[in-house]
N, C-alpha and C positions, 0 to 999 in steps of 0.2 A: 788906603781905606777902600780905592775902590776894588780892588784885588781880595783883598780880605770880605768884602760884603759876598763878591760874586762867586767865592770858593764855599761860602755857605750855601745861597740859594742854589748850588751844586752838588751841596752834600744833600738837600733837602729833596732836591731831585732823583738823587739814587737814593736813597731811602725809598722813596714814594714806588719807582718802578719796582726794586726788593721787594715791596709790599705785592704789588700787583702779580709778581713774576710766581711769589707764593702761595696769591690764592688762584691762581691760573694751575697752576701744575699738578693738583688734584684735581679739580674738575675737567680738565683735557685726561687726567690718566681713567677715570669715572667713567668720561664719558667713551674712549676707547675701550675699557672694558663691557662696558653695556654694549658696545656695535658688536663685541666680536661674540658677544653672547648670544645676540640677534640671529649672527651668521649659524651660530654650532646648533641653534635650537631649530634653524632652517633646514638644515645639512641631516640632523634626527628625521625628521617631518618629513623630508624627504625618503630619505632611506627605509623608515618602517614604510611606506607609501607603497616599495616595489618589492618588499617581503613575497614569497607565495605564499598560495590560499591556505593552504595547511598551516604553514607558519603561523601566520594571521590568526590560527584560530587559538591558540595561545596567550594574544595580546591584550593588554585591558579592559579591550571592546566588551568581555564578555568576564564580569571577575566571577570567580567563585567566593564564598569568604561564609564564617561563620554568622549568626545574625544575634550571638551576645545572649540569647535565652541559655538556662542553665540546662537545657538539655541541647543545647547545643549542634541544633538543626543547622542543617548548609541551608545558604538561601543564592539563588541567583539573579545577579543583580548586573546592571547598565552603569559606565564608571561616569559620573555626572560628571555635565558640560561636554560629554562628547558625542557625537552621533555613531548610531549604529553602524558597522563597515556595509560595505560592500554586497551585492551575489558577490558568490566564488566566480574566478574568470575559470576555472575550468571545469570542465561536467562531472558530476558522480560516477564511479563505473565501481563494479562489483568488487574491483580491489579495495576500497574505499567503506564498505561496507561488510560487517562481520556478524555470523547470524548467532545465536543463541537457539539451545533447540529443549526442551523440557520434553524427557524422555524417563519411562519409568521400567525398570527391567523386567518387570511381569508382565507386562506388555509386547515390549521389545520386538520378539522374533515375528510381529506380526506388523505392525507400524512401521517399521524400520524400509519397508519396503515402499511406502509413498514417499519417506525422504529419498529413494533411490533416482525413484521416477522424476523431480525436479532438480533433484542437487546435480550438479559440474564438477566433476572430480579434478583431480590433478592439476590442482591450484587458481581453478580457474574461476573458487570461490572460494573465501574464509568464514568459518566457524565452527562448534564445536556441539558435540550433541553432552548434555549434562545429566550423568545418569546417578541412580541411590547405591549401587554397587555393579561393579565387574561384570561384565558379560564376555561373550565368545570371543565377540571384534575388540575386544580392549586392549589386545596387543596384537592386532593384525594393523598392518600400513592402509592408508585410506585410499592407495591404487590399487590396490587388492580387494576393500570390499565397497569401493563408489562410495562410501560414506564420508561427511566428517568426520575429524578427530574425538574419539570420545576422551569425556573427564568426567570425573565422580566430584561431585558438591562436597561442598564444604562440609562439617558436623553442624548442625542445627538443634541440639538438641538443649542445648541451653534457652533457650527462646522459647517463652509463654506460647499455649496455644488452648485456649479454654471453648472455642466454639463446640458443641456438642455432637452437630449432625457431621462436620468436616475432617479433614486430616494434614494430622502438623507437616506433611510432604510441600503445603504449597508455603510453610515460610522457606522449603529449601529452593522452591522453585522459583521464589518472588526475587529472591538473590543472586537469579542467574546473570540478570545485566550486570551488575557490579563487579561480580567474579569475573565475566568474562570484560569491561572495562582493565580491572584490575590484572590482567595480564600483560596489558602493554606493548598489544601489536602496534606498529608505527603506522601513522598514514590514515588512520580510522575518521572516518564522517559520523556513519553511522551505525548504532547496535538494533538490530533488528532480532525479535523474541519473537517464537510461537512455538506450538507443541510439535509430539513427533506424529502426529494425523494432521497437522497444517500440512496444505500443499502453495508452495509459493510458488507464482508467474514471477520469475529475476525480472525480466526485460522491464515488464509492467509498473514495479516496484520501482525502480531507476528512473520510469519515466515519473511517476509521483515524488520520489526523493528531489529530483532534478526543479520541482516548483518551490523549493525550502532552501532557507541559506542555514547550512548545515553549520555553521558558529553562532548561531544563535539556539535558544533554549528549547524544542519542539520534543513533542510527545504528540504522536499521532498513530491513529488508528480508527477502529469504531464499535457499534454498540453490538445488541443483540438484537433480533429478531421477532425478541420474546417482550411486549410492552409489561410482563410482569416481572420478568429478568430485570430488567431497565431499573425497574419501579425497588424490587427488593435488594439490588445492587448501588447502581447507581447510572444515571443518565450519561455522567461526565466521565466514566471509565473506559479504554480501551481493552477490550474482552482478549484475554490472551490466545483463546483458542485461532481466535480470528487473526491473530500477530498483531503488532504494532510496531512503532519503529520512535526510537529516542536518539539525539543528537548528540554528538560528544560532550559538549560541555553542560548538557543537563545529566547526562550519564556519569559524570565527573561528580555534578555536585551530588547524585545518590548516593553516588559510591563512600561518600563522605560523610553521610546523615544516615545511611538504608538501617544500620544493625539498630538504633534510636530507637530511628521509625521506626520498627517491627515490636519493639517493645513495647510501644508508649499503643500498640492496637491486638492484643491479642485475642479478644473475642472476633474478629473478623473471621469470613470462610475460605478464601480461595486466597492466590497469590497475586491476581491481577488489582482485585479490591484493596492489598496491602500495598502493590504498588501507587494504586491512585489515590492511596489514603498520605503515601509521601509525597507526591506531585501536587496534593490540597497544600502541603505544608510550604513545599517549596513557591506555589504559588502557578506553576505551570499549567495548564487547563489543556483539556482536549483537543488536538488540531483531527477534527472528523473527515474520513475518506469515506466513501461508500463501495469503493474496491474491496476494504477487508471484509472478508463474510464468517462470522462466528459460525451461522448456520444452526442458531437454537432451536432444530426443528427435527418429525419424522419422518417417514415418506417419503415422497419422489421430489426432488429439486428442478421435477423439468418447471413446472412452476415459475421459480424465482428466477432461473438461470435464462428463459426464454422471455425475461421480461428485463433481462440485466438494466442497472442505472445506467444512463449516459456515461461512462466514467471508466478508465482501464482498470479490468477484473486483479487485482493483487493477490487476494488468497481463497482458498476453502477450508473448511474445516469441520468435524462430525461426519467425514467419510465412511466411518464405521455403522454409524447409527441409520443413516438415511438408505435409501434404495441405492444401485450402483446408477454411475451416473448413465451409461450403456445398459442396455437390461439384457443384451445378448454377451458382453463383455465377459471371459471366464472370471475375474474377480474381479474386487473395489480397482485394486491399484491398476492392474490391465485396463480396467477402464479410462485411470486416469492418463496413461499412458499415451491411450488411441489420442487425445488430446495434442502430447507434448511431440510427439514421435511425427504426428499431421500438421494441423492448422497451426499451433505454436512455432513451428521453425518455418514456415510458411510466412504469418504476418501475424505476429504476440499482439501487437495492436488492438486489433480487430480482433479477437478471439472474444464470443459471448455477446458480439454487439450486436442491439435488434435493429432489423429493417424493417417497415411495413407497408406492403402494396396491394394492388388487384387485380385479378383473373377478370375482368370485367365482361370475357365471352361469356365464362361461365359461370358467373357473379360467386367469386369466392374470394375469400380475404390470406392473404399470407402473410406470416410475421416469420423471418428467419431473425435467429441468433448463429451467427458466421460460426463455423467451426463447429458446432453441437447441433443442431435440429433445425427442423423447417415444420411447422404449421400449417394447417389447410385445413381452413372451415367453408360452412356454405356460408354464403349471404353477406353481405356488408357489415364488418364489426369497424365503428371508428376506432383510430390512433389510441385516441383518450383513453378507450377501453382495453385496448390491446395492449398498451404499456405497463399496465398494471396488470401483476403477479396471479395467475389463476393458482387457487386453493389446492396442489395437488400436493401438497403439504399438510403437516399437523401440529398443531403448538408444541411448544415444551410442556406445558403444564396440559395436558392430553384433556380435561375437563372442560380447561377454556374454549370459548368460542372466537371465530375472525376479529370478534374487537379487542381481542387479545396481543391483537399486533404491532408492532411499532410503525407500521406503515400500511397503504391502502392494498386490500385485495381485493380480487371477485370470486365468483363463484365460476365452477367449471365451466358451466355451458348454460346461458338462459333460459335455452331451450333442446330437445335431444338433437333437434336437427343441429344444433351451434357443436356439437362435439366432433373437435380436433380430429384430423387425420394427422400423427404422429411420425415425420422421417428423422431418423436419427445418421449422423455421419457415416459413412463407412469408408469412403477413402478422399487423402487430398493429396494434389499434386500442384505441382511449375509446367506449366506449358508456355516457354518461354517467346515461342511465336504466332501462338494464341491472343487477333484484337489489336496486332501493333503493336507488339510490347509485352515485357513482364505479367503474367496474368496465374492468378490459381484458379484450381479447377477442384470442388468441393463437389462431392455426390454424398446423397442423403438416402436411405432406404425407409421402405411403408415397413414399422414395426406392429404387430399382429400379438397381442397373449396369446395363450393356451385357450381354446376355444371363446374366443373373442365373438361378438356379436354385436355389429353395427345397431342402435336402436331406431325406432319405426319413423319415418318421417313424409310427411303428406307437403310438404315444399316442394314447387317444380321447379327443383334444381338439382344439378348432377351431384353426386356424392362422389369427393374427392378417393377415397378410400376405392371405389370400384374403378376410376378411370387413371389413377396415379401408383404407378409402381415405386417410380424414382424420380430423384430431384436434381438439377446439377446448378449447382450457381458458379457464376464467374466474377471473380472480383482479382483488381489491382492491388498489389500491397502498399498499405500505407503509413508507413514507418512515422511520418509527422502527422498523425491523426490528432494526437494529445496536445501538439501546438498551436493548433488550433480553438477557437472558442468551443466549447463542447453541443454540440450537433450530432441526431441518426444520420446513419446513411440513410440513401436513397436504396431502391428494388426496383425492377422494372421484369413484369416476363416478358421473355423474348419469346417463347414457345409454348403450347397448350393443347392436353391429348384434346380432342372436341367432342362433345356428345353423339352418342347417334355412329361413331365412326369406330365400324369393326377391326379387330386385326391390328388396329394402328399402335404405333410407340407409345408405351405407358410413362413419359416422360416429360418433365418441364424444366425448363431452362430460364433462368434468374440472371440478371448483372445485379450483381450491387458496389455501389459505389458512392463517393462522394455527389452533393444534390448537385443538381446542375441549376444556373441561374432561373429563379424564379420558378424551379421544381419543390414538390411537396406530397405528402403524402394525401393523395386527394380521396375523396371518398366516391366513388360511382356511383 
């Protein structure tokens, strides 16, 4: 019996483990499959982590997708629960960036010539100038005519265009980004647009692209000139004269919406207003620089340019309309030349930045913009005033008056005696052991009209114009000017013709440079 009991509570016993050993053996296989799922979604995490930046810019960080409306707009959008990536670990360089250029063949044989003067041939830029048919260069190689590649736009002639005073060219021209996206060079950051009278600074533009993480959605650029432009366009638009610059993957989602968009606005005027009427839809807003310059104006740009924003100069535009920027220069684009050919490969940086100091022997005030001109008034003008743009300019709308502006001016002179002695560049060089170091050497000359006539003045002070022939400023190049918080340089003269003294050197000598501790533009 006792045998027989204890072969029970035996049998009773492997049962019982049977039981255990079954519900054990799913939840240990359960639970190995959850670790090793742990491990592979580590091993992913990892691995997209040291993708490169180009890669990257592909990945979900940034989706494109439709947004479900029955017209069927792209929208760009953040893939929820994740954070935005990164900066790119590597810097922008012109390979990275591919220009668009809006060019019109009636024009052509004339404009084509400031593309010359900034463009890098022989690969040492990409893009494509977008023309309405055929010209001379259309089947010449671009080391043969310093040009980019030309390409003829698309047909556009299916697409509404009902505004009255404008012409249906700019929906071919609003569609240059997309086309030139939709070619599918590899490696692209960024699509940068402007006309063929844009003149772009490369270096300058790189160093503004370089403040942008090029996988994320940016549209930047800026306004006009004109606060009635502004007012009948829009505030939030990047004027294309003036270029702009769009990042891949918002240039992606246009590409995907743009022909819509152009439908769903066919009373608009121009191409840039159609572009920003899809950057409304998509949601993207104006990233504002003060480097691009539309240049909604007539007359003389010594004005604006001798008053430049703290900020590295990116583009010009309306070269043709305004005075030359040289007034001795044989043409527009030769002038723009004396620029790139000088102070451009000298120090791009600093190109247009103002300094402002004093003659305080001779109580006159100097404002240089490095690389284009030097100023000399009598008498003490502060900073405040000197920063802001004298009127040698005229609005767009020729009627309007200075309150017509998007921003502050003054008037020429408040008084005759305050009128400017004008030195305009005439040569720059590297004198490499020149001050201890790396130094340029910029001279300025007294520019004179055609029977010019200093007006009458009863201030006893010397008048620049009689004692000043030439200017020479010396400045350090400073390549990381922009990495910096944005700050003028400092001016100091080192030299000054003296009143009263016959015979003597018609010439004054400038440093400018970064301020030195607790320097400033002081007022005498």
């Amino acid at each position: 019996m006792k045998g027989g009991g204890g072969g029970g509570k035996e049998a009773v016993t492997a049962s019982i483990l049977r039981f255990l050993l079954l519900l054990l053996l799913p939840l240990t296989a359960l639970y190995f499959f959850y670790t090793l799922h742990l491990l592979l979604a580590s091993a992913a995490s990892s691995s997209s982590s040291s993708c490169p930046p180009d890669a990257a810019s592909s990945s979900s960080s940034v989706r494109l997708s439709t947004n479900g409306t029955s017209a069927g707009a792209a929208a760009v959008t953040v893939a929820a629960g994740k954070k935005a990536p990164a900066a790119a670990s590597t810097e922008t360089t012109l390979q990275h960036v591919v220009f668009g250029i809006a060019a019109s063949s009636r024009f052509w044989d004339k404009r084509k010539e400031y593309i010359k003067v900034w463009w890098r041939p022989r690969g040492a830029m990409r893009g494509y100038v977008w023309l309405d048919r055929e010209v001379r260069e259309s089947n010449m190689s671009t080391a043969r005519t310093g040009l980019p590649a030309i390409r003829i736009s698309s047909d556009t002639s299916g697409f509404p265009y009902t505004h009255r005073r404008g012409h249906r060219s700019a929906i071919r021209i609003s569609r240059i980004v997309s086309e030139t996206f939709r070619l599918g060079l590899p490696g692209v950051r960024w699509f940068v647009m402007g006309d063929d009278d844009t003149v772009f600074f490369p270096d300058n533009l790189l160093t503004v692209l370089n403040k942008f993480d090029h996988r994320q959605p940016y549209y930047i650029g800026s306004l006009s000139e004109s606060h009635l432009q502004n007012i009948y366009f829009s505030y939030g638009m990047a004027y294309g004269g003036g270029g702009f610059a769009i990042s891949r993957p918002l240039a992606e989602a246009l590409a995907r919406m743009q022909d819509g968009c152009i439908r769903r606005y066919p009373a608009l005027y121009g191409s840039d207003d159609r572009i920003q009427a899809c950057m409304a839809e998509l949601g993207v807003p104006l990233t504002k620089h003060p480097g691009f310059h539309q240049y909604d104006v007539y007359g003389d740009l010594l004005g604006l340019l001798a008053a430049h924003p703290v900020a590295p100069i990116v583009t010009l535009h309306h070269l043709d309309v305004v005075q030359p920027l040289f007034p001795n220069a044989k043409s527009r684009p030769a002038a723009v030349r004396r620029l790139f050919d000088g102070p451009i490969e000298l120090d791009p940086a600093g190109i247009m930045q103002q300094s402002i100091c004093y003659d305080g022997g001779n109580r006159w005030t100097v404002s240089v913009a490095w690389g284009f001109a030097v100023l000399v008034s009598r008498g003490v003008m502060s900073p405040r005033e000197m920063e802001m743009p004298a009127r040698t300019f005229l609005n767009w709308y020729r009627r309007a008056d200075y309150t017509a502006y998007a921003f502050n001016t003054r008037p020429l002179a408040r008084s005759p005696c305050q009128k400017p002695a004008v030195y305009y560049l005439s040569s720059a060089r590297r004198a490499a052991a020149l001050r201890g170091g790396d130094t340029t050497v910029t001279r300025y000359e007294r520019w004179r009209r055609a029977n010019e006539t200093r007006p009458a003045c009863r201030w006893n002070i010397a008048d620049p114009d009689a004692h000043l022939d030439h200017i020479v400023v010396l400045k350090k190049p400073d390549p990381g000017l922009w990495d910096r918080s944005p700050r003028r340089n400092c001016c100091r003269v080192l030299s000054s013709p003296k009143e009263g003294k016959k015979g003597g050197d018609k010439t004054m000598t400038i440093d400018v440079g970064v301020c030195r501790d607790g320097e400033f533009s002081q007022v005498v």
